[in-house]
BAFI-3210 file (N, C-alpha, C; in Angstrom, 3 decimals, decimal comma, padded with zeros to 6 digits):
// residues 312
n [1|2|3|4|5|6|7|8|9|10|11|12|13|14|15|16|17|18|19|20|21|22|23|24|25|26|27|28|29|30|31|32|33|34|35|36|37|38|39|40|41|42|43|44|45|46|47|48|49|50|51|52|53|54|55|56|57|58|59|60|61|62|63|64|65|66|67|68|69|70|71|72|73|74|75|76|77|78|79|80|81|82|83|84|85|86|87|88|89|90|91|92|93|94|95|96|97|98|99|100|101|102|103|104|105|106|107|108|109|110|111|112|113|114|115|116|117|118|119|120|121|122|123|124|125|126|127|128|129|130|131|132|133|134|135|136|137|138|139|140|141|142|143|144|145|146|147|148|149|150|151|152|153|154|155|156|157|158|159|160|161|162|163|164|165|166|167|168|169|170|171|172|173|174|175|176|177|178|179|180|181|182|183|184|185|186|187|188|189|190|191|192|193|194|195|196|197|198|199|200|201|202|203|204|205|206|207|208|209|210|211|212|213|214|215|216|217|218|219|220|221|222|223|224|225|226|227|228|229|230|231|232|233|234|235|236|237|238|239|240|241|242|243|244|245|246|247|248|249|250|251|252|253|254|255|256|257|258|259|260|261|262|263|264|265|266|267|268|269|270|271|272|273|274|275|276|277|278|279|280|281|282|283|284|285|286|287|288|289|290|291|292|293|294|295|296|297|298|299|300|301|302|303|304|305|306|307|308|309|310|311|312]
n.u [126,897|124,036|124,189|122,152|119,370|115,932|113,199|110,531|106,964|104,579|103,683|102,127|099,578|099,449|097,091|096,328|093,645|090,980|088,502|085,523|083,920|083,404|080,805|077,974|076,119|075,544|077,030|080,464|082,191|085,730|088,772|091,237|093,087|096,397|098,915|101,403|103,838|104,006|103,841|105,971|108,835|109,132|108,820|110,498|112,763|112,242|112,414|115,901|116,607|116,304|117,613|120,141|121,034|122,516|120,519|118,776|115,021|113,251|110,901|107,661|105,422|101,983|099,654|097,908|097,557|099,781|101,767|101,121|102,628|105,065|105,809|105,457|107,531|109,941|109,506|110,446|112,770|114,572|116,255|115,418|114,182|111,994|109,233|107,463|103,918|101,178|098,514|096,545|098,278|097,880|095,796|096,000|094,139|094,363|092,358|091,564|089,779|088,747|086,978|087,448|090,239|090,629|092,379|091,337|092,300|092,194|093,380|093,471|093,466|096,185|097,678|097,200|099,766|101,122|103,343|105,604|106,035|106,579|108,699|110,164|110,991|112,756|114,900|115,604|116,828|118,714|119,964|121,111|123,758|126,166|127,186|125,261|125,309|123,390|120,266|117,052|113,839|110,106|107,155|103,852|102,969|102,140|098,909|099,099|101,851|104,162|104,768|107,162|108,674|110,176|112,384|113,395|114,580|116,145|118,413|119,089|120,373|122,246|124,256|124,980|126,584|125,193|123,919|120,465|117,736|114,370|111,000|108,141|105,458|104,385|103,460|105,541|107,702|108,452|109,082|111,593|112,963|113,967|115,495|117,478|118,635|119,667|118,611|115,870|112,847|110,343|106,890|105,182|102,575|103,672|106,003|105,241|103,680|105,381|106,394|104,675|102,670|101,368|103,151|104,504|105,960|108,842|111,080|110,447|110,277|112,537|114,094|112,715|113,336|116,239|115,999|115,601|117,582|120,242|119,672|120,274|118,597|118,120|120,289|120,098|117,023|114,823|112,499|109,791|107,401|105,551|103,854|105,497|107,700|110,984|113,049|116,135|118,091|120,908|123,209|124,672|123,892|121,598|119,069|116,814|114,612|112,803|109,554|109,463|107,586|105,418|102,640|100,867|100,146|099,848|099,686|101,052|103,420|105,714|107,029|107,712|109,580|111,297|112,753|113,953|115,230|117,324|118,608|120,324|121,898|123,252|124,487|126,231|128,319|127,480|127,317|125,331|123,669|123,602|122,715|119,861|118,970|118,625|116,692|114,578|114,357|113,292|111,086|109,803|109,310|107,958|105,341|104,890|103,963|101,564|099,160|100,723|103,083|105,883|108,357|110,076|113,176|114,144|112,665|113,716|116,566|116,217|114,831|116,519|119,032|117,031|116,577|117,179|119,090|118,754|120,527|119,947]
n.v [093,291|095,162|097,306|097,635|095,634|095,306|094,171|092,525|091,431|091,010|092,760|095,872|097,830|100,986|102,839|106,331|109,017|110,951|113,191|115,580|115,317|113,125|110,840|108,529|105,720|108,041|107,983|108,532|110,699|110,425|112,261|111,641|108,515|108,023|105,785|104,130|101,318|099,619|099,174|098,686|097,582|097,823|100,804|101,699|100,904|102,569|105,577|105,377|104,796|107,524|109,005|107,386|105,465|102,283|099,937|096,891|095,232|092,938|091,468|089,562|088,592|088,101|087,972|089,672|091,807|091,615|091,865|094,208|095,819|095,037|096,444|099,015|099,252|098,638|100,936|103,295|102,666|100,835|098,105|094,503|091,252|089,578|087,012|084,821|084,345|082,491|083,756|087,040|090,432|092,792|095,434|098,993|101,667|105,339|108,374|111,574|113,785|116,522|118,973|119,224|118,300|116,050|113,351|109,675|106,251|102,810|099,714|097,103|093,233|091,345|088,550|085,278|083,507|080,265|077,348|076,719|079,146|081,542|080,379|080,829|082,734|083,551|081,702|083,219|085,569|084,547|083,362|085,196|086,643|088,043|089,485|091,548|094,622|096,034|094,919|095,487|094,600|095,347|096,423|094,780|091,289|089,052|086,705|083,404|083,266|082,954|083,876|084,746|085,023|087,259|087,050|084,581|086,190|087,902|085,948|085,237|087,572|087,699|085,636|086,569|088,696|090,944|093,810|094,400|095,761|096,484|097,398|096,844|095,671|094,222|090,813|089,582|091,681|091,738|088,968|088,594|090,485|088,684|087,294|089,233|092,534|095,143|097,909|099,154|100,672|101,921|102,785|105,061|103,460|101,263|100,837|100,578|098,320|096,195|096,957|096,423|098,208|101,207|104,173|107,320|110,315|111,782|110,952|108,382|107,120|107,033|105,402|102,724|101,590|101,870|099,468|097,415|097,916|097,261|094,221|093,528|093,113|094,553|096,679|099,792|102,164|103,801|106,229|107,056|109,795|110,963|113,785|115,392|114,700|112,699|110,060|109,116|106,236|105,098|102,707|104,057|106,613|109,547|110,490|113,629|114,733|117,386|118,052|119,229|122,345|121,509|121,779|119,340|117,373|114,885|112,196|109,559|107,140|108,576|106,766|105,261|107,148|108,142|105,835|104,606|106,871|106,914|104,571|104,879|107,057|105,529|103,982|105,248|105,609|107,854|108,946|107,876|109,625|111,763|110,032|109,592|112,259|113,122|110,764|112,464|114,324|113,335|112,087|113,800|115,359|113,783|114,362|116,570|115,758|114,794|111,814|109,010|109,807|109,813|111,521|113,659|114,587|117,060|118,654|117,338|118,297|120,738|120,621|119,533|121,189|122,501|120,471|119,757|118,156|117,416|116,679|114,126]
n.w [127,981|129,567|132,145|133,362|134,580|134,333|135,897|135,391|135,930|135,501|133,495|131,859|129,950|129,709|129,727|128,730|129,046|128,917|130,414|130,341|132,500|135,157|135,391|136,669|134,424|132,074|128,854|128,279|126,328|125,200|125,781|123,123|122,960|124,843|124,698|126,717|127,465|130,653|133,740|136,873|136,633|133,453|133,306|135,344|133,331|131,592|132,098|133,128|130,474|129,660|130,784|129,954|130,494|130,182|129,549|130,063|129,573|131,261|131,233|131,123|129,031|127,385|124,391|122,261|123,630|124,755|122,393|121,415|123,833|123,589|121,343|121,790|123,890|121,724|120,432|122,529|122,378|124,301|124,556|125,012|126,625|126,149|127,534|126,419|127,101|128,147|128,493|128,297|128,521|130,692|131,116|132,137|133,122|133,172|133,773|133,879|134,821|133,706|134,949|137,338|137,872|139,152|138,957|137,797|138,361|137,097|137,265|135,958|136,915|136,272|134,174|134,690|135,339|134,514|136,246|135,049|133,515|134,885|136,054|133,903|133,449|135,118|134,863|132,178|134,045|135,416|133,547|131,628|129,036|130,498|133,447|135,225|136,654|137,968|139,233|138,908|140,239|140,253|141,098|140,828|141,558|139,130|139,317|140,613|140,825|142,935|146,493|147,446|144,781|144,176|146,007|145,378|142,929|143,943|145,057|142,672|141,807|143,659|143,339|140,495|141,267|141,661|142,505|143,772|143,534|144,811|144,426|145,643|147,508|150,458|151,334|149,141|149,229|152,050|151,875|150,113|151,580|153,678|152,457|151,563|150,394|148,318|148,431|148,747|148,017|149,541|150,387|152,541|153,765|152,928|154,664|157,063|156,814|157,196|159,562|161,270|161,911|162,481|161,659|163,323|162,503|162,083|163,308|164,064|161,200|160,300|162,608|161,823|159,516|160,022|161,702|159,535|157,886|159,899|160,693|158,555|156,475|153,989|152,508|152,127|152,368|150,796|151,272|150,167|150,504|149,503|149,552|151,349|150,628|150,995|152,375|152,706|154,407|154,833|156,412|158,792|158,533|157,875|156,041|155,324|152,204|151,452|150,125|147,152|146,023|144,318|141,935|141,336|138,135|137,487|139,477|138,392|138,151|139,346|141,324|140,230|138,231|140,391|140,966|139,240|138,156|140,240|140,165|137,838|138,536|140,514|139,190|137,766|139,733|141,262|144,827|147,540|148,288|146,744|144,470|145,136|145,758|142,576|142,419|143,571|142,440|140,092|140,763|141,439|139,166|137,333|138,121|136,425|134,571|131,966|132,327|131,901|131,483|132,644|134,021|132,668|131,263|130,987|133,124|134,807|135,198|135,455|138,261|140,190|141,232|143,238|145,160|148,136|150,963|154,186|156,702|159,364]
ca.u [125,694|123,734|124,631|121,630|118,451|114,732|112,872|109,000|106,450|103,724|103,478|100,699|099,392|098,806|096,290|095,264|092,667|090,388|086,793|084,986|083,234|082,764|079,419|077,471|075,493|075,824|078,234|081,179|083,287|086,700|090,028|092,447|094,109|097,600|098,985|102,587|104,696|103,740|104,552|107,095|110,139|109,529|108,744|112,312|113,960|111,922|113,374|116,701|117,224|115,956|119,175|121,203|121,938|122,898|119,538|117,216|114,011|113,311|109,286|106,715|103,828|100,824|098,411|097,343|098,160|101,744|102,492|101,626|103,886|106,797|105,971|105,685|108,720|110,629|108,969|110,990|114,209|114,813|116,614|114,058|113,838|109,855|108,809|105,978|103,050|099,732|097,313|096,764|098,754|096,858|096,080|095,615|093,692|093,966|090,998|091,436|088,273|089,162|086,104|087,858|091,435|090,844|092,438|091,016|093,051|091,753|094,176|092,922|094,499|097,210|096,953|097,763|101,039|101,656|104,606|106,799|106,083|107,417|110,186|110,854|110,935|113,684|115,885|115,661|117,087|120,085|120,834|121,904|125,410|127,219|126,161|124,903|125,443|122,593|118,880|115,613|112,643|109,301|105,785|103,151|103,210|101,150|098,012|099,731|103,457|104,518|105,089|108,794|109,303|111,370|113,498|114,307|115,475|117,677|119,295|120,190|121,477|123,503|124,948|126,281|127,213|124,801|123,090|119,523|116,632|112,926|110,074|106,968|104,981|103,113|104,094|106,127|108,686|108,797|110,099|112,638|113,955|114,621|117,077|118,334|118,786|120,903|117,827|114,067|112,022|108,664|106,213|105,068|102,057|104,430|107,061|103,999|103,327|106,865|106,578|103,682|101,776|101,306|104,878|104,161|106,869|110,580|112,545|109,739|110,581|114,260|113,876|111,823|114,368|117,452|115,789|115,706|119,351|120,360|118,866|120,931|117,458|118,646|121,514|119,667|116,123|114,550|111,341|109,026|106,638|104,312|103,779|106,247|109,089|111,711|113,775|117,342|118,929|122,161|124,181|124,533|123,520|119,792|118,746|115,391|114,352|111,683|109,289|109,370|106,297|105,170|101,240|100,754|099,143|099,436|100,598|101,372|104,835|106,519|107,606|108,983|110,347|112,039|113,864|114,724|116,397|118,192|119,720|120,895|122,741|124,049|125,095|126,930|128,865|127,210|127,394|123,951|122,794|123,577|121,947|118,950|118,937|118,060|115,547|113,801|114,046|112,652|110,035|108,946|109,457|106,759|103,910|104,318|103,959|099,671|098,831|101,661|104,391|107,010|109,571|111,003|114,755|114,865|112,280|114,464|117,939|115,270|114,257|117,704|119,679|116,254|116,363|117,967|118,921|118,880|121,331|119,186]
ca.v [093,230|096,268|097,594|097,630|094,479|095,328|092,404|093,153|089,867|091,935|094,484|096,389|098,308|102,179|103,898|107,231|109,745|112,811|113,266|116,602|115,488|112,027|110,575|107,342|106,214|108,224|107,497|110,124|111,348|110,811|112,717|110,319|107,836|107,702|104,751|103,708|100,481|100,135|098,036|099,063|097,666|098,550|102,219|102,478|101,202|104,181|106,508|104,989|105,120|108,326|109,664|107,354|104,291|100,881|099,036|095,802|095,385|091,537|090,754|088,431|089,439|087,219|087,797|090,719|093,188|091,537|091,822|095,941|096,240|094,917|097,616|100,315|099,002|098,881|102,397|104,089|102,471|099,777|096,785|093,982|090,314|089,449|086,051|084,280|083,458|082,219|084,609|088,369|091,355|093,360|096,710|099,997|103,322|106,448|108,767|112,850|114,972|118,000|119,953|118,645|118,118|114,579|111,575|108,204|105,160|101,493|098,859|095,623|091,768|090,428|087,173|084,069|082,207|078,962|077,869|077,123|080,380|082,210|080,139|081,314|084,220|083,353|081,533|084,370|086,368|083,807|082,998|086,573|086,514|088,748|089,580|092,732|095,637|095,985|094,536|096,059|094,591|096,492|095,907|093,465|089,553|088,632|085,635|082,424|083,791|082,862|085,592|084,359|085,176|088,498|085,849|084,393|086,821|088,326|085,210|085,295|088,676|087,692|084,804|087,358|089,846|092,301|094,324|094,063|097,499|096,014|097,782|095,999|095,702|092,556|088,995|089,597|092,668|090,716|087,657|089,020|090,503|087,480|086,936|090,205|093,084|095,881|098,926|098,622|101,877|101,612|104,297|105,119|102,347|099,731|100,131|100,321|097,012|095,621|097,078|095,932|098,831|102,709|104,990|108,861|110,923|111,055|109,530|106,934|106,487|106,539|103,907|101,720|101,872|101,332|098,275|096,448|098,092|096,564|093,538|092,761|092,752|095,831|098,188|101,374|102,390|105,164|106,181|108,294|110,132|112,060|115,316|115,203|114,645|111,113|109,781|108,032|105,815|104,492|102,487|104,995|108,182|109,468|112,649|113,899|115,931|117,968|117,949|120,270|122,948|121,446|121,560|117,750|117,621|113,591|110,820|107,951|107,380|109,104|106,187|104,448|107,646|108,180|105,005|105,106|107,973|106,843|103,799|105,316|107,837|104,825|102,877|106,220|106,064|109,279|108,862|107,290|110,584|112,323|109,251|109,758|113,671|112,760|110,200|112,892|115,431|112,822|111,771|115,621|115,758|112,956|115,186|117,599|114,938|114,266|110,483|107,597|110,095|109,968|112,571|114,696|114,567|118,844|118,636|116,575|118,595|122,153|120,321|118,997|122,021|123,017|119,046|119,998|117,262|117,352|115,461|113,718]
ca.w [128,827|130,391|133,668|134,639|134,279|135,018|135,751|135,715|135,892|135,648|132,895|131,140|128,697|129,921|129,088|129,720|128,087|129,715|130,390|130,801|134,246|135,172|135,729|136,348|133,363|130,673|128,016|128,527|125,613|126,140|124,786|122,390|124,187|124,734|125,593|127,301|128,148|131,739|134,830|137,195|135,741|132,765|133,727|135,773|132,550|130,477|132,777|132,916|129,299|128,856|131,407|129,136|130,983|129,374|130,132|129,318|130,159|131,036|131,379|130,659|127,948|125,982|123,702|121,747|124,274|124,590|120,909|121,750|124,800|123,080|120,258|122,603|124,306|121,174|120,068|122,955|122,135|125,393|124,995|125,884|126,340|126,148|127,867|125,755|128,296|127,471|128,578|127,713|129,297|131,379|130,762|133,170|132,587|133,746|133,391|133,979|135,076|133,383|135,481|139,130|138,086|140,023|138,322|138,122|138,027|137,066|137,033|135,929|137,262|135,402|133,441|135,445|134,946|134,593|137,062|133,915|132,914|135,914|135,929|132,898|133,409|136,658|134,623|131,657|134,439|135,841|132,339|130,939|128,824|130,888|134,771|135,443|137,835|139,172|138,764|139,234|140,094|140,344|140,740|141,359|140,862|138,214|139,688|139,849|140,640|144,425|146,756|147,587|143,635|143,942|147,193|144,299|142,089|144,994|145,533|141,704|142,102|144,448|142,400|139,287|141,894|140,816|143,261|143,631|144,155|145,194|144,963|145,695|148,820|151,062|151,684|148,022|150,018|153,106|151,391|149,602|152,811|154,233|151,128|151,763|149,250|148,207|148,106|148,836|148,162|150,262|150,389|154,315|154,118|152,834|155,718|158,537|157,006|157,335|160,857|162,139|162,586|162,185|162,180|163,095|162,982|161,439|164,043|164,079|160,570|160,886|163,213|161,065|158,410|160,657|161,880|158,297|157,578|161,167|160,672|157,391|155,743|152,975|152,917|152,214|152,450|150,191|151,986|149,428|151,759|148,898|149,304|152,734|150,287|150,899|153,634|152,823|155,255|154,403|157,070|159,901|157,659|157,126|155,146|154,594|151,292|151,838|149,356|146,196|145,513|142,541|141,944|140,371|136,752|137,604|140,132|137,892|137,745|139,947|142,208|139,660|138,199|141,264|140,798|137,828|138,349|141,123|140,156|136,886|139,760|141,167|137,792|137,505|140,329|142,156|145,721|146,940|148,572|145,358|143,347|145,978|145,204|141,082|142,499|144,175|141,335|138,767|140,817|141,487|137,585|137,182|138,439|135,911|133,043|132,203|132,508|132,166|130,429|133,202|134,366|131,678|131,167|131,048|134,566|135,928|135,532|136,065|139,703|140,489|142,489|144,501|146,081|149,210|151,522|155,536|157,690|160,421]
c.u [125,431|124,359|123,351|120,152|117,180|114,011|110,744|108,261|104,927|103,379|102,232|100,928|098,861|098,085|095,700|094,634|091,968|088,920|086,310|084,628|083,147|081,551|078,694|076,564|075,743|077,403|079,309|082,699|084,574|088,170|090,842|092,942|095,593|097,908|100,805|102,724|104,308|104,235|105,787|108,367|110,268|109,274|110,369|112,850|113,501|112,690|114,583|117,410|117,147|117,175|120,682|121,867|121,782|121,838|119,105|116,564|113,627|111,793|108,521|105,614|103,176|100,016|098,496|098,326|099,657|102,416|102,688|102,310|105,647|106,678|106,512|107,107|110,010|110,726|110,241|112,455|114,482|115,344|115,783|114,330|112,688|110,160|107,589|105,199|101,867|098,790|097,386|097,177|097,663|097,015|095,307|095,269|093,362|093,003|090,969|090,439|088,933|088,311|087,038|089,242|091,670|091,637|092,080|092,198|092,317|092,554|093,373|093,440|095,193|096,706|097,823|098,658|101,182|102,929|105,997|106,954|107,157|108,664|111,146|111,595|112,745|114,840|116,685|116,937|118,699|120,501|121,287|123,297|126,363|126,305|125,956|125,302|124,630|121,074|117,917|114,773|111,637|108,431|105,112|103,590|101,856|100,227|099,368|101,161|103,482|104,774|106,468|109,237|110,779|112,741|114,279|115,153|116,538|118,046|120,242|121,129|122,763|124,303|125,475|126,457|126,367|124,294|121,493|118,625|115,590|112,251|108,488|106,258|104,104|104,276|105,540|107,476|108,956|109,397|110,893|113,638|114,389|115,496|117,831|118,943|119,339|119,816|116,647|113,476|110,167|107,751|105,750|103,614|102,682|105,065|105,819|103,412|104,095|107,070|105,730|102,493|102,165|102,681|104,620|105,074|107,874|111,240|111,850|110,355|111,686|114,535|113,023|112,820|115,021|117,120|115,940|116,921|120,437|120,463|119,945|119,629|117,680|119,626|120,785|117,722|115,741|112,989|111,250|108,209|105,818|104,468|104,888|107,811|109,450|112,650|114,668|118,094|120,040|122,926|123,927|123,601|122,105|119,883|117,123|115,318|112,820|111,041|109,056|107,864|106,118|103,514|100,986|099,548|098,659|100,217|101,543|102,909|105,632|107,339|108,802|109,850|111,854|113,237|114,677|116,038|117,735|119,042|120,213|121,577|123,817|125,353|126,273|128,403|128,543|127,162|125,649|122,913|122,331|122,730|120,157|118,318|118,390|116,790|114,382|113,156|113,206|111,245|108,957|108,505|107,943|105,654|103,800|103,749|102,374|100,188|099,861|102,976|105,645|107,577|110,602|112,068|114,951|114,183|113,222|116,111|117,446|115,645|115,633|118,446|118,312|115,554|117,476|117,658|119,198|119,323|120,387|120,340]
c.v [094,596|096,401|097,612|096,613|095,241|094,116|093,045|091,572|090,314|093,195|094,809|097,203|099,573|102,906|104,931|108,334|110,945|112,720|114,723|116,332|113,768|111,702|109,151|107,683|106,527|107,712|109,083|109,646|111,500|111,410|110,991|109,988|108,181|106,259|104,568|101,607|100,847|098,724|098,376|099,022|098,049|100,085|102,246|102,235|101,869|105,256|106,724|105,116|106,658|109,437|108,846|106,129|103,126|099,988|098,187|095,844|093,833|091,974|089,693|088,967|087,917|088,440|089,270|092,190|093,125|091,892|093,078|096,473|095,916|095,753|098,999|100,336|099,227|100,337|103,357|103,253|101,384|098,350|095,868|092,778|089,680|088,073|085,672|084,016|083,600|083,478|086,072|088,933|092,068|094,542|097,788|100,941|103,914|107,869|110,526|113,586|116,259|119,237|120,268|119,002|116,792|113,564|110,058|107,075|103,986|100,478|097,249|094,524|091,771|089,114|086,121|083,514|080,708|078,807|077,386|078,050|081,277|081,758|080,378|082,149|084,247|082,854|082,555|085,153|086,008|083,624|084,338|086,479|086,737|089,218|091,324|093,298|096,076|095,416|095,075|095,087|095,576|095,606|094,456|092,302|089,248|087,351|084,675|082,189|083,288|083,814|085,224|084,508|086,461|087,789|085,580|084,912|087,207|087,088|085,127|086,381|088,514|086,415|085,272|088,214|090,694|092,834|094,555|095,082|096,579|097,491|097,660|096,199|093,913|091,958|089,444|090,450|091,621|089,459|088,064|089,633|089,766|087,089|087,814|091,015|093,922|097,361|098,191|100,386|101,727|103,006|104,034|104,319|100,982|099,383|100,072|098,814|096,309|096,115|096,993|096,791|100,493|103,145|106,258|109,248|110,935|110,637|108,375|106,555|106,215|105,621|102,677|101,304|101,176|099,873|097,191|096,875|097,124|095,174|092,578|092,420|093,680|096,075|099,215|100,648|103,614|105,173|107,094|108,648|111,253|113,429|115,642|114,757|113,028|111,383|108,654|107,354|105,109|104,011|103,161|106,715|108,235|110,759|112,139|114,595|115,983|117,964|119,483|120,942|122,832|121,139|120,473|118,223|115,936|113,293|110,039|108,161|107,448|108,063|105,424|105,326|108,251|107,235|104,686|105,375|107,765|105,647|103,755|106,178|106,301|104,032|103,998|106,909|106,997|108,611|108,611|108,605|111,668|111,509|109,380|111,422|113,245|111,872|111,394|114,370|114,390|112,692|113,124|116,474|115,247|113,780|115,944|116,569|114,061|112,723|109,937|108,529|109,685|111,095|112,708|114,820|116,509|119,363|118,582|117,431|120,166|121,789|119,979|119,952|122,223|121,775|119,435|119,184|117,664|116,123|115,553|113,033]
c.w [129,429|131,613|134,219|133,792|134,947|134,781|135,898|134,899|135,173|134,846|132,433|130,298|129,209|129,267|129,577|128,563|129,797|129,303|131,122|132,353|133,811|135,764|135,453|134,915|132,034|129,729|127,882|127,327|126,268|125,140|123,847|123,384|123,588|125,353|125,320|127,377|129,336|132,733|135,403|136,898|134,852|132,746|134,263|134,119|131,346|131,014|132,698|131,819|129,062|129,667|130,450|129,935|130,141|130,273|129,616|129,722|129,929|131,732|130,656|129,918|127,233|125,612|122,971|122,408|124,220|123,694|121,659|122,617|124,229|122,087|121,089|123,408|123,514|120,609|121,153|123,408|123,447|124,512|125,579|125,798|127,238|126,986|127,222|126,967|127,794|127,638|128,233|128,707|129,405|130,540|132,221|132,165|133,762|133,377|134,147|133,981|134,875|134,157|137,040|138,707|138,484|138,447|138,599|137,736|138,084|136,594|137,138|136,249|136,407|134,904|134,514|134,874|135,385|135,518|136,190|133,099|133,315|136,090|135,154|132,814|134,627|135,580|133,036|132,491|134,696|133,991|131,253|130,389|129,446|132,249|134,649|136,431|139,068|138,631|139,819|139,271|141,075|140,559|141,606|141,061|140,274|139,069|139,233|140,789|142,365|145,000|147,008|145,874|143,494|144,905|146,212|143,124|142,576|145,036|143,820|141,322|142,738|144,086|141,616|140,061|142,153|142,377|143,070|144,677|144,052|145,200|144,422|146,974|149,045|151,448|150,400|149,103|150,994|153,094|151,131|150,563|153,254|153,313|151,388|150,514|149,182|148,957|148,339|148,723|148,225|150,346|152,376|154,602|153,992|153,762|156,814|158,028|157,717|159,239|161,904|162,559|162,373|162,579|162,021|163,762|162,163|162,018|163,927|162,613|160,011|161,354|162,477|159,923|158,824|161,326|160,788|158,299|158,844|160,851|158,958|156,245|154,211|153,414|153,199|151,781|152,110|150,629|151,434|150,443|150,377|149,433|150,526|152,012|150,150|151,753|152,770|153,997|154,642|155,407|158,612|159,745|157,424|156,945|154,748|153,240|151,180|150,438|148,074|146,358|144,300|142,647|140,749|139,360|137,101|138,428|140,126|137,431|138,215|141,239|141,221|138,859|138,672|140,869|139,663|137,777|138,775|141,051|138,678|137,760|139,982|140,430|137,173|138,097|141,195|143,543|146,027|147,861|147,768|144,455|143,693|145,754|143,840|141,327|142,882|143,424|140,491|139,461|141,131|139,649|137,506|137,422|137,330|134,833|133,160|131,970|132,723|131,603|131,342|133,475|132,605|132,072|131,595|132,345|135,451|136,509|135,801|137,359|140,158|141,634|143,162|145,674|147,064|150,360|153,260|156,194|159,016|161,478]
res [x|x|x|x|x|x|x|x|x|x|x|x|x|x|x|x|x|x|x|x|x|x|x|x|x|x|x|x|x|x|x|x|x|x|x|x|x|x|x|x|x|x|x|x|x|x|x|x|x|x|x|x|x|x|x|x|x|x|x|x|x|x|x|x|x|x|x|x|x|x|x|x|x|x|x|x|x|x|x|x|x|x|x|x|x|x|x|x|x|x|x|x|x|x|x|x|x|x|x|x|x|x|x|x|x|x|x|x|x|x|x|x|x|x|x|x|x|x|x|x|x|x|x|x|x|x|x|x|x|x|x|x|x|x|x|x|x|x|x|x|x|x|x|x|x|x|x|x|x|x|x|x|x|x|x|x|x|x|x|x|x|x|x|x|x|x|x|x|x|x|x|x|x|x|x|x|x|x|x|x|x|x|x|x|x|x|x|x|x|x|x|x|x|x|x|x|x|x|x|x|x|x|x|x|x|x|x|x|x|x|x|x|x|x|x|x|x|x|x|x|x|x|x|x|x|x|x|x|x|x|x|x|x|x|x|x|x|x|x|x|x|x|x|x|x|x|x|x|x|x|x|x|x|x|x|x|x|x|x|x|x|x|x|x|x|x|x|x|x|x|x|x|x|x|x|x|x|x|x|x|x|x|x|x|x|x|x|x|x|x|x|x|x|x|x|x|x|x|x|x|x|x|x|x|x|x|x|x|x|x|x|x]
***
């Protein structure tokens, strides 16, 4: 069995391409598409493999588009077990103004699940040969899906042992706390949800942190902060890393590059401020890489010594 499970309910079909200027109206010429495997879990376990960890990639796919995500899935080598579900996988596009530099993003709904779909998908996860080390889930919840769904995956985590990384946001995050999880990586609107209200500052968000760690709600808390870098709390311990000077080609990615990263660090043994260090290089990687590519393996070990961490 892998060491490490991504669980994604929710995947898609990336697509991204390039447009001279965008503009209502007319019909605008656009570069070849590329198109990716997409959906947060399976994004960490693109990443993941591509450092070399022992991964699967567990999701749900229909229709047309599903067939092509499990191609593209198999295309970059992953370990996978698909879920049949009636309706078609979504798909996202991203859309490059080559005049601006701006990127567009349009992410379309997911297909609605049935609730013997989703369950499927749940007992997919409990019924694995061999338990895992650690499990990922990512992402949205497909229409349909309950928001107490990821609750439930942590509680099966914590039935094979495994340890269990979230990252999601809403009602969906907030449930799953109440199960209680190993890792949560929130960006700085997700925890001002989780906390009721605006957090300005770094001790403010130190304290926001140490309250869920406290609280028995997580262990650790990886707080991306965009251009402002990422905040680790661990226990008693918090480090900032300031953010790299990297002038972004793209966005997309980089959160779940981050993680990736970082719990291939962890699946490694590295210490989790060291595994937290690689999150923060990959996801600084991610920018350089146009549309859905991800963080580059030779970025990632480039960016690696100039992630310098601060004891708070």
């Amino acid at each position: 069995m892998a060491d490490i499970v991504t669980l994604t309910i929710n995947p898609s079909i990336d697509t991204s391409t390039a447009v001279d200027r965008m503009a209502p109206i007319h019909k605008l010429r656009c570069a070849p598409p590329h198109r990716d495997p997409g959906g947060g879990g399976v994004n960490v376990a693109r990443v993941a493999v591509r450092f070399g960890a022992d991964v699967i990639a567990l999701c749900a796919a229909g229709g047309v588009m599903g067939e092509l995500l499990r191609r593209l899935i198999d295309r970059e080598r992953i370990p996978n077990f698909v879920i049949q579900v009636s309706e078609e996988t979504r798909e996202s596009f991203t859309v490059f103004e080559e005049a601006t530099g701006h990127e567009y993003r349009f992410v379309l709904p997911g297909p609605e699940l049935r609730e013997d779909e989703w369950r499927q998908c749940l007992g997919a996860l409990a019924g694995l040969d061999a338990d895992p080390r650690f499990i990922v889930a990512s992402g949205s919840l497909s229409p349909g899906v309950p928001s107490d769904y990821y609750a439930h995956a942590a509680r099966i985590a914590k039935g094979c042992g495994a340890r269990f990384l979230l990252d999601t946001s809403g009602p969906p995050l907030a449930a799953a706390l109440e199960e209680g999880v190993y890792l949560i990586k929130p960006n700085l609107r997700e925890l001002s949800e989780l906390a009721g209200g605006p957090i300005e500052g770094e001790h403010a968000w130190v304290d926001a942190c140490r309250r869920l760690t406290e609280a028995g709600r997580t262990e650790h808390v990886a707080l991306t902060l965009g251009d402002r870098g990422a905040l680790l709390v661990a226990g008693d311990r918090a480090w900032r890393a300031p953010a790299l000077p990297i002038k972004p080609v793209s966005t997309v990615g980089a959160g779940d590059s981050f993680l990736g990263a970082m719990v291939w660090g962890l699946a490694e043994g590295l210490r989790i401020e060291d595994a937290f260090r690689y999150g923060v290089a990959a996801g600084s990687a991610a920018l350089l890489s146009p549309g859905t590519g991800l963080c580059r393996m030779e970025d990632v070990e480039r960016l690696y010594p100039d992630v310098g961490l601060q004891l708070l």
